[in-house]
SEDREN-897083 format. One record per residue (C-alpha): residue number from 1; x, y, z; residue in one letter. Coordinates in steps of 0.5 Angstrom, whole numbers, plus 500, padded with zeros to 3 digits. Example, Ala and Ser with C-alpha at 12.3 -4.5 7.8 and 13.67 -1.06 7.14 Angstrom:
BEGIN
[node 1, [525, 491, 516], a]
[node 2, [527, 498, 514], s]
This chain:
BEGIN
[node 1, [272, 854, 834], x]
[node 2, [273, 847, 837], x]
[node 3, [275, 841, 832], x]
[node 4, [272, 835, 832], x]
[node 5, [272, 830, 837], x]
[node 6, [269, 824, 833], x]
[node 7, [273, 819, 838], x]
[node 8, [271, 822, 844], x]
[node 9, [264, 819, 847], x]
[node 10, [264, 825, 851], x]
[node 11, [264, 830, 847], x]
[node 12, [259, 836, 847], x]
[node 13, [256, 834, 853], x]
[node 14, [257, 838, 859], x]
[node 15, [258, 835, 866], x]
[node 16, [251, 839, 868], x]
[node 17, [248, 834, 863], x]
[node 18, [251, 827, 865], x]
[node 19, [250, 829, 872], x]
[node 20, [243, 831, 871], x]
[node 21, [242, 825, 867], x]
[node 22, [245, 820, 872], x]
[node 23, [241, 823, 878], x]
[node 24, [235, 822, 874], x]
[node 25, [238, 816, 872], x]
[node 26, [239, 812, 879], x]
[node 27, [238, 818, 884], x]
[node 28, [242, 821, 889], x]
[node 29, [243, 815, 894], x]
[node 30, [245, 810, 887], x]
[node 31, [250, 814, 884], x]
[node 32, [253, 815, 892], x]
[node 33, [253, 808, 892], x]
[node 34, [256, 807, 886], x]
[node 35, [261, 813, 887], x]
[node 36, [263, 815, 895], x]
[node 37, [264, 823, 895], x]
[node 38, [260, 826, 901], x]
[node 39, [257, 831, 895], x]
[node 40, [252, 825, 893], x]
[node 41, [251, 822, 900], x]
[node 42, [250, 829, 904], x]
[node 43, [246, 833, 903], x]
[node 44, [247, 833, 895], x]
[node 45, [245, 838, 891], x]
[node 46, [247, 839, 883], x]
[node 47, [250, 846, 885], x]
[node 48, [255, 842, 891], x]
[node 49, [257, 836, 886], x]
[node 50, [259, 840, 880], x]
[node 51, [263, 845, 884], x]
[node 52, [267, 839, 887], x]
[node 53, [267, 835, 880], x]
[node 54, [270, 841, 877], x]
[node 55, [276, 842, 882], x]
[node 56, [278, 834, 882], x]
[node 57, [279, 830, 877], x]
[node 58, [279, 824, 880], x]
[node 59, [273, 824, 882], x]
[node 60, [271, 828, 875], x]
[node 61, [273, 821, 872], x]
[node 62, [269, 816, 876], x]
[node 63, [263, 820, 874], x]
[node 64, [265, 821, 867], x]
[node 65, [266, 813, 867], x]
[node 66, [259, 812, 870], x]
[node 67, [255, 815, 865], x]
[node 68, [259, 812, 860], x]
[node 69, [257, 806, 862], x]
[node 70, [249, 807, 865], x]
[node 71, [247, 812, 859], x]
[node 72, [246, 808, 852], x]
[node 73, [250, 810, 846], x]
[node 74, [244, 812, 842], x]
[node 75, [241, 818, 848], x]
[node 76, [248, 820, 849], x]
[node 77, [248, 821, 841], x]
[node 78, [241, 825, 841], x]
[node 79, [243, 829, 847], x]
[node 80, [249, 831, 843], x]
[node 81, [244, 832, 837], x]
[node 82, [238, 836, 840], x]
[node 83, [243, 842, 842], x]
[node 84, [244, 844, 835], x]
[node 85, [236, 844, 833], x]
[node 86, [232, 852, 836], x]
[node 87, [229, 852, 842], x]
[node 88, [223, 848, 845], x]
[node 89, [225, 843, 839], x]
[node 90, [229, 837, 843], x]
């Protein structure tokens, strides 16, 4: 079992879902303007990125950094929240 993470913003969620959020967010075209990987700017899709996201740190990191500064605090919260209640519930 994990400990508790209540200083870490990013705990519980999955690079999938901030990912997810930022493409519906800002589109594949935003997030390549704000981030420059050829997996947002070339035939992107969620498949590719994470398979890049999960092999480099780096670029791993400047998405982390984007969510955390696009996604209010308080959606970060429920969607962390939503994962505990049964399905069709969040």
């Amino acid at each position: 079992m994990t400990d508790p993470q209540p200083n870490n913003p990013l705990h519980g969620l999955t690079l999938e879902r901030m990912l997810t959020e930022l493409v519906d967010r800002l589109g594949w075209p935003g997030l390549g303007m704000r981030i420059s990987i050829r997996c947002f700017n070339h035939e992107p899709s969620i498949a590719s990125s994470l398979k890049f996201l999960r092999r480099t740190p780096w670029a791993r990191a400047q998405v982390e950094a984007l969510y955390l500064d696009t996604v209010p605090s308080s959606k970060r919260s429920a969607q962390r929240d939503c994962r505990h209640l049964p399905e069709g519930q969040g």
